[in-house]
C-alpha positions, 0 to 999 in steps of 0.5 A: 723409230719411236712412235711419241717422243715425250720431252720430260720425264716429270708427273705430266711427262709419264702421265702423257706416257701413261696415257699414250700406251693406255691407248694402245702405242707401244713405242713412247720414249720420254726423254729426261736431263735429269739422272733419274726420276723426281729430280726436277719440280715433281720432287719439289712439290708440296702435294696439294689437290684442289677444286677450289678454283676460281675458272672454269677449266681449272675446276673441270681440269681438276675433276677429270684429274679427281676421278683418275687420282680416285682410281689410280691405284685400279688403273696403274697399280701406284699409289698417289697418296689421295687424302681428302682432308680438305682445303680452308680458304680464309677471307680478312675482309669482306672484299676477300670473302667476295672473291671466295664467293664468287669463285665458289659461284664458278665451282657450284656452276661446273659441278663441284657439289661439296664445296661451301662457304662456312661460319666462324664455328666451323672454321674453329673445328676445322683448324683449331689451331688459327687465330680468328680475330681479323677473319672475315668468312671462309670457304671449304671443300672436304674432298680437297686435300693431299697427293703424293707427286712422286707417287703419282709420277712412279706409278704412271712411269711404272705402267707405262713401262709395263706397256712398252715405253721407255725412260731414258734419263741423262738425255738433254735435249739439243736439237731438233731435226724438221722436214720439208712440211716443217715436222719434227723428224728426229730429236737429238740429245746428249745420248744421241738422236732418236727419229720419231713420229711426233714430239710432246714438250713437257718439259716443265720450267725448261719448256720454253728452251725445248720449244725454242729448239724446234723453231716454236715459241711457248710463253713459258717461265720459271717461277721460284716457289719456296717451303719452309719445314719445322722440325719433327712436331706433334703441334698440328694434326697430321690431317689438318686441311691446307689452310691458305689465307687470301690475302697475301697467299700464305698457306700450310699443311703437315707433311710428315710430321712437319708444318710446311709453311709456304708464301708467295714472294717476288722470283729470284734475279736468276729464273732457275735459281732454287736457293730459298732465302734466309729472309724469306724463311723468317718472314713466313716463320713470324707470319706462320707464328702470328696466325697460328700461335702454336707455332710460335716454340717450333723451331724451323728445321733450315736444312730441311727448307726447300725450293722448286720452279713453277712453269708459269704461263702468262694467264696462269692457265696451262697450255696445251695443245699443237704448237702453231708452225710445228705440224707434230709437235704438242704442248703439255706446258704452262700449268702454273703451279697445278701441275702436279694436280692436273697431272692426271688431266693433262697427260690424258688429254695430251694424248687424246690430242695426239691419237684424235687430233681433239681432247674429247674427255674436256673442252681445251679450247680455253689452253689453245696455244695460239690464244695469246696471239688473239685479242681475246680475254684468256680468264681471270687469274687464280686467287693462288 
């Protein structure tokens, strides 16, 4: 009988794998639909890494998550791709240079020491490329910059089999099976039921069905993110910081040899639809064009476009932790976007919850999953 049941086989899922056999349990399956790894949202991210957040137990999520990614390869033997070339975040007025300063306020008092508010001068060196008539100030820090999300899933999925844990993928989950205190004793799927101590759901954009099968609710949703990819062009440099402008969330990076332009718009009538709209590839094409006229004879390589599915959670904040009714089941949901990112974190506290019925690496007390129940502020909202 497996010890952990680990419901997604996606970043967070192995590194919750990860980090239960790191600790010492040797039986962990992680029970996927999908035929084989990458195939559901890990595959489709852009592969951005930040501090640059505007609460606190983001930045702290992504320090503890920095530290792991600066060691992976020691620790697992992988390799998450970690590239600091910096994020650059631009304000069009002083209300939106306000919100960067006071977001670079939150980060300064939970100890990001290299993030920093910049003028004009050096906004032109760092990315040269940008109109800077209607920029108003920015923000910058160095160590930002880029990760590998397959990378980051194949190596903690290959060491946690190294330790002992199984992937079992073309196993959807069906059911649950509870005993008489309400505990998960079984975890049935389409490749049959495995009996089990304790179940993790991290299930991504599907969380919310899983935990509705175990009789817990989890406010969880799927939001379509879509990315617009040039052709193959030389026109940026290939360690240009990801450059995102406040106000309307548009950013871009180079990934490959291609400009990745990216836009927040409005989901689509199907929650998990992942079909990227031709309209919206010409609005962040003549967007991407205005700001940076470089772009402006780089064709958009429409085959190459893609969409993938946020997890979001109703304050943009990731839930974790032991799912109210359900003794043995635990939430590793809801990071909204920072998934990938906090993957590291996440997975690390996850099984800390599980082994030491606490997170003892950070303060969770602020992803707890009954706090939507309260009357309590859940924190502001991410700029992005």
């Amino acid at each position: 009988m497996p010890e952990v049941v680990v419901v997604g086989g996606g970043v967070i899922g192995a590194s919750v794998a990860y980090h239960l056999a790191e600790r010492g349990v040797r039986d962990v399956v992680v029970l996927d639909a999908a035929a084989h790894a990458g195939a559901g949202s890990t595959g489709r991210a852009t592969g951005g890494f930040r501090v640059q957040f505007a609460t606190a137990i983001d930045v702290r999520l992504s320090l503890l998550s920095r530290a792991k990614l600066r060691r992976f390869a020691e620790d697992t033997g992988g390799d998450c791709g970690y590239d600091p070339a910096g994020y650059l975040w631009l304000a069009s007025d002083d209300a939106e240079l306000a919100l960067l300063r006071a977001a670079l306020a939150v980060q300064r008092a939970n100890g990001i020491d290299d993030a920093f508010e910049i003028d004009h001068d050096m906004i032109a060196r760092l990315n040269p490329a940008l109109r800077r008539d209607g920029v108003a100030g920015a923000t910058y820090c160095p160590s930002d910059g880029f990760i590998r999300p397959f990378g980051i899933l194949d190596g903690y999925r290959r060491a946690a089999e190294r330790n002992g844990a199984r992937f079992v993928w073309d196993a959807r989950v069906i059911g649950f099976e509870r005993g008489h205190d309400g505990s998960i004793t079984s975890v049935r799927t389409e490749r049959g039921t495995f009996a089990t101590g304790a179940v993790v759901n991290a299930a991504g954009a599907w969380a919310a069905g899983v935990a509705g099968l175990a009789g817990a609710e989890l406010p969880v949703a799927p939001l379509r993110r879509q990315v617009a990819a040039t052709v193959p062009t030389g026109v940026l440099p290939a360690r240009m910081p990801m450059t995102i402008f406040a106000r309307d969330g548009f950013h871009l990076r180079v990934r490959d040899g291609r400009a990745l332009l990216l836009l927040p718009a409005a989901g689509a009538s199907d929650p998990f639809d992942v079909t990227v709209e031709s309209a919206w590839i010409d609005t962040v094409t003549r967007i991407a064009r205005e700001r940076l006229p470089c772009l402006h004879d780089v064709a958009i390589d429409r085959a190459a476009c893609w969409a993938g599915l946020y997890e979001m959670s109703p304050d943009g904040h990731a839930i974790v932790g032991r799912a109210p009714g359900v003794p043995n089941l635990y939430f590793a949901n809801g990071a909204s976007g920072h998934g990938v990112m906090h993957a590291p974190a996440l997975g690390a506290l996850v099984a800390e919850i599980v082994l030491d019925g606490t997170a003892t690496s950070l303060d969770v007390t602020a992803l707890r999953p009954d706090r939507f129940a309260s009357a309590e502020p859940h924190g502001a909202r991410e700029l992005l």
